[in-house]
C-alpha positions as CSV (number, residue, x, y, z in Angstrom):
1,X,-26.2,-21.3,27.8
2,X,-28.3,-18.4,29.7
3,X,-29.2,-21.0,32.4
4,X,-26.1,-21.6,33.5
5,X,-25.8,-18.0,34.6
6,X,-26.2,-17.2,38.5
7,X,-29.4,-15.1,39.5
8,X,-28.3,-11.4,40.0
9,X,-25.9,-8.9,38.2
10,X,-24.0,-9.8,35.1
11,X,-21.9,-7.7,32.5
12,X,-21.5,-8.4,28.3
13,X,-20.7,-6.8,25.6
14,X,-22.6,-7.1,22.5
15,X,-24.9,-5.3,20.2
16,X,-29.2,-4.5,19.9
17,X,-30.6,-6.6,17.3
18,X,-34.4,-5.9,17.5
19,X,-36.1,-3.5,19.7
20,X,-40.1,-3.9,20.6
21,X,-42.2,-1.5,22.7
22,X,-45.2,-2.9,23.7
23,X,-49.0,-0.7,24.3
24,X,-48.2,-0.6,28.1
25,X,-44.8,1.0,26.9
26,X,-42.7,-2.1,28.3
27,X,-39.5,-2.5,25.5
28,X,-37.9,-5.9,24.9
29,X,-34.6,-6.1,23.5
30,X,-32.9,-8.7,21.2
31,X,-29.7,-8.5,22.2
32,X,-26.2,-10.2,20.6
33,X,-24.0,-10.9,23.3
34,X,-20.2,-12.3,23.6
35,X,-20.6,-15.3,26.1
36,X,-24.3,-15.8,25.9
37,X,-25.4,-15.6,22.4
38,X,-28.9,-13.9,21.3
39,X,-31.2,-13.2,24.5
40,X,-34.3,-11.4,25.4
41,X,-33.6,-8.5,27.9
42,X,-36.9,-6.3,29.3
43,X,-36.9,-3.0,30.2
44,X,-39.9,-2.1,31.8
45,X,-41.5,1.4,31.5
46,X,-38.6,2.6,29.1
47,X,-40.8,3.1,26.5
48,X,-42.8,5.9,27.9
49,X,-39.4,7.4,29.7
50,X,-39.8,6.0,32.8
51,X,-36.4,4.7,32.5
52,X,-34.2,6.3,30.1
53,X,-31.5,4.8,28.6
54,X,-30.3,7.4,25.8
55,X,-30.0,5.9,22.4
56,X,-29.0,2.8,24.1
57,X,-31.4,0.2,22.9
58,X,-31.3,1.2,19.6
59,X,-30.7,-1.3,16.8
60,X,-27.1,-1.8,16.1
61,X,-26.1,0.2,19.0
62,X,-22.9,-1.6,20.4
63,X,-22.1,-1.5,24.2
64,X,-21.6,-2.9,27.1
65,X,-24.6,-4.0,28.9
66,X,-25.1,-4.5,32.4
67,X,-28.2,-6.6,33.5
68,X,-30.3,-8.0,35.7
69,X,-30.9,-12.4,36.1
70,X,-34.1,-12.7,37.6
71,X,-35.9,-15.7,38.3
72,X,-37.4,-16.1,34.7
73,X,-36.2,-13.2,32.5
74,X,-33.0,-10.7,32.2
75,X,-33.8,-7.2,33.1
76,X,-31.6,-4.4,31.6
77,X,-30.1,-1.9,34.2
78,X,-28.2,0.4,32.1
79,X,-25.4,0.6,29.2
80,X,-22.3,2.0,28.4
81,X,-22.8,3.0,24.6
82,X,-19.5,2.3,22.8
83,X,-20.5,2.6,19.3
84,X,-24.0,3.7,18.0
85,X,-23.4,4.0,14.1
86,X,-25.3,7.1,14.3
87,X,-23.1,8.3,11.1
88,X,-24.9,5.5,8.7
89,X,-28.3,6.9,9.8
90,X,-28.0,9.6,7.1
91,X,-26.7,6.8,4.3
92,X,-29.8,4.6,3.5
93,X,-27.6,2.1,1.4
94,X,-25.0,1.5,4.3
95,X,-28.5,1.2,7.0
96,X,-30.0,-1.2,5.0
97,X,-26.7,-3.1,4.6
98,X,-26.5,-3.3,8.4
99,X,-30.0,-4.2,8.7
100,X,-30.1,-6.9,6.7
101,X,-27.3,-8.4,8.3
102,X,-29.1,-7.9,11.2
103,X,-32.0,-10.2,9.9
104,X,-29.8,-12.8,9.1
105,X,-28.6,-12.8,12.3
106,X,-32.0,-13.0,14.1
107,X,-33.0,-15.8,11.9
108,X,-30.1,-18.0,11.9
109,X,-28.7,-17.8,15.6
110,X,-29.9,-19.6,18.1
111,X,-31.6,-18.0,21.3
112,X,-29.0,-18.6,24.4
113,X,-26.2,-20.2,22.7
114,X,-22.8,-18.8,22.7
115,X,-21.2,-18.0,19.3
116,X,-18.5,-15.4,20.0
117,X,-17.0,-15.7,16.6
118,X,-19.5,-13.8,15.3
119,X,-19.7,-10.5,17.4
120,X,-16.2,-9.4,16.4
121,X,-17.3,-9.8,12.2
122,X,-20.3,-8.3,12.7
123,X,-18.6,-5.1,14.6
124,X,-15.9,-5.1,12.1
125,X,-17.9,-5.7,9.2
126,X,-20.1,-2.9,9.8
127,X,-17.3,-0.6,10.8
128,X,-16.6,-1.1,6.9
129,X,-19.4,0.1,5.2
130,X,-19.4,3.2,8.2
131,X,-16.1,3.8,6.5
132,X,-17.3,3.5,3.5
133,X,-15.9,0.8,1.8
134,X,-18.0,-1.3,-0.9
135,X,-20.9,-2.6,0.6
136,X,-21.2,-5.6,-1.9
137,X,-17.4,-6.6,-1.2
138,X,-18.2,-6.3,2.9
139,X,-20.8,-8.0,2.9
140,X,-19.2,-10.8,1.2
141,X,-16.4,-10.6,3.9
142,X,-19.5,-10.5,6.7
143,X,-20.9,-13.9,5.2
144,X,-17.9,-16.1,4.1
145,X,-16.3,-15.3,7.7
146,X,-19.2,-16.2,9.2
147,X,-19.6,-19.5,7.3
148,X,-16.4,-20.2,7.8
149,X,-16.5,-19.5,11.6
150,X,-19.7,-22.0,11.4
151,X,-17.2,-24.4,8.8
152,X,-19.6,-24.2,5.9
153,X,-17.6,-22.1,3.8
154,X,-16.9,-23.7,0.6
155,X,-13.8,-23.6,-0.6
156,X,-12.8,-20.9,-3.4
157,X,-9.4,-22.4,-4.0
158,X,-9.9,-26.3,-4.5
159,X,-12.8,-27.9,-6.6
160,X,-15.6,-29.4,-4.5
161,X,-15.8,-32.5,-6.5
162,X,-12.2,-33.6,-7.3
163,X,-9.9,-31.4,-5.1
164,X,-8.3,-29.9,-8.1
165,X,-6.4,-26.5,-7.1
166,X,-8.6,-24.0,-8.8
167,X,-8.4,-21.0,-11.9
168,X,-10.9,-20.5,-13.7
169,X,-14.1,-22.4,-12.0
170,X,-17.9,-22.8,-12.5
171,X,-20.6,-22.0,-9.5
172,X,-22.6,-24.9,-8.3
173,X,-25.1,-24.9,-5.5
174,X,-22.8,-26.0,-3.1
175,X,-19.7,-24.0,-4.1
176,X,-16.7,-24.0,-6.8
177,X,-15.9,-26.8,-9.7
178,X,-13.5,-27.1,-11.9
179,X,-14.5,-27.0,-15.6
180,X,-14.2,-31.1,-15.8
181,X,-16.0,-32.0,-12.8
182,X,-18.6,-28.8,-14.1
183,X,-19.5,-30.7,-17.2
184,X,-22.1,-29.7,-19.7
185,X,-24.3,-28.7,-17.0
186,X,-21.8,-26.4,-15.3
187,X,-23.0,-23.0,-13.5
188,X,-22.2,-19.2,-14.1
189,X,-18.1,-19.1,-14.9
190,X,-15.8,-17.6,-12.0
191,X,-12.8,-16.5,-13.5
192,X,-9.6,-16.7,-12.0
193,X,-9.2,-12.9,-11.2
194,X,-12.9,-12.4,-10.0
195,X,-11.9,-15.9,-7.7
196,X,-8.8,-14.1,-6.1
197,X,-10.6,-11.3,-5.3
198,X,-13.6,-13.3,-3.6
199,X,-10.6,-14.6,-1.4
200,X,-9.0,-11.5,-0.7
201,X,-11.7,-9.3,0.3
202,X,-12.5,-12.3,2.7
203,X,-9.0,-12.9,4.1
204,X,-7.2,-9.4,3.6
205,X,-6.2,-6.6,6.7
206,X,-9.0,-4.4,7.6
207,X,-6.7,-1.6,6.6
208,X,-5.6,-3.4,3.2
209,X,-9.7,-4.0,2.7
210,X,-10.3,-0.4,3.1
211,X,-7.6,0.5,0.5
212,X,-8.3,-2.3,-2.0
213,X,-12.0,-2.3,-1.9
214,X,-13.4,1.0,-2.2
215,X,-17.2,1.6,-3.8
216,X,-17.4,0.2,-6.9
217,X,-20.6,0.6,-9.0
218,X,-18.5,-2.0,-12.1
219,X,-18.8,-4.8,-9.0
220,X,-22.0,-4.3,-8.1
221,X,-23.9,-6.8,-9.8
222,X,-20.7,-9.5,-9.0
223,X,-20.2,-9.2,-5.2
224,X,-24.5,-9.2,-5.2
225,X,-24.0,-12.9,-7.1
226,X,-21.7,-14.1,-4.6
227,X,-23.5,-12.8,-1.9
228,X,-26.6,-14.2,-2.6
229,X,-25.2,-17.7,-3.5
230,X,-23.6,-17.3,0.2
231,X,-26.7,-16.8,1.9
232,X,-28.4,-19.5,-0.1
233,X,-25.6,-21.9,1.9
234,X,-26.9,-20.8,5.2
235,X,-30.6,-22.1,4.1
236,X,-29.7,-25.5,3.0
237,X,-28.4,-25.9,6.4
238,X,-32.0,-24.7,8.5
């Protein structure tokens, strides 16, 4: 928690997740941090170039920031851009990708509470679709890791009801049946190919992912299903 953090100087890596400039020209920054979790950071006067910090407190510009403890607030000082994903900027798919992530993030994370699980899948996530990968089948990866880091992830190889090692399965609301426990009321049918590849875009290399999962119009429409039935999970749980 940010209060157990001495007054003065302190150092983190992370990652700009919103980015306000108020009339007087004073930005606050949302920032993702490893070791303090989402926190408010001002920068006063760097919105009318009093205090320039490049293209450091851009959205999902990744660095390492080094800041300021105060008696009521965190002030940032500078930062050491590592990673700006300038290169998406020109790729309005692969932005709004990031972006919404982004959102997902700001909703769902608590303010001041560590969760360094999740800095590492963002920043490897998005360094998939700046590489271009699928953007459907990374995003799946971004959410069922991060669900799984939370342990919400439902399983894709057991049934939810019965245990049953899976093949062919049926969607619920709360993840995978098999076709007894399903019934007559059973959801939209998994097969047992589309199944393996939902676990293997989640679980694979980041080298294999970029070799196995390249853009794919044919998938569009099945890694948006499974993506939306992913965030649904995170939802139920608010």
């Amino acid at each position: 928690m940010n209060d157990s953090l001495p007054q003065g100087f302190t150092r983190h890596s992370g990652v700009v997740l919103r980015r306000e400039v108020s009339s007087e020209g004073n930005v606050s920054l949302y920032l993702l941090l490893k070791g303090t979790g989402p926190l408010w950071v001002s920068a006063p006067g760097a919105g009318k170039g009093r205090i320039r910090f490049g293209g450091g407190t851009e959205p999902l510009t990744w660095g390492v920031f080094n800041l300021y403890k105060g008696a009521r607030k965190f002030y940032l000082k500078s930062v050491d851009v590592r990673e700006d994903f300038w290169s998406l900027r020109s790729s309005a798919e692969g932005l709004r990708t990031l972006l919404e992530w982004d959102r997902l993030l700001c909703r769902h994370l608590a303010p001041g509470l560590a969760c360094d699980d999740l800095v590492p899948i963002f920043y490897w996530c998005s360094a998939l679709i700046r590489d271009g990968a699928d953007r459907g089948a990374a995003e799946w990866r971004f959410l069922r890791r991060w669900l799984e880091a939370w342990g919400l992830a439902p399983s894709l190889d057991r049934c939810l009801s019965c245990g049953i090692a899976l093949e062919d399965a049926f969607w619920s609301a709360e993840g995978l049946q098999c076709s007894k426990c399903a019934g007559s009321s059973r959801g939209a049918l998994l097969d047992d190919s589309r199944r393996r590849r939902m676990i293997a875009a989640a679980e694979c290399s980041l080298e294999a992912f970029r070799r196995d999962f390249p853009p794919s119009p044919e998938e569009r429409r099945f890694w948006r299903d499974g993506n939306e039935r992913m965030k649904a999970l995170f939802e139920s749980v608010k």
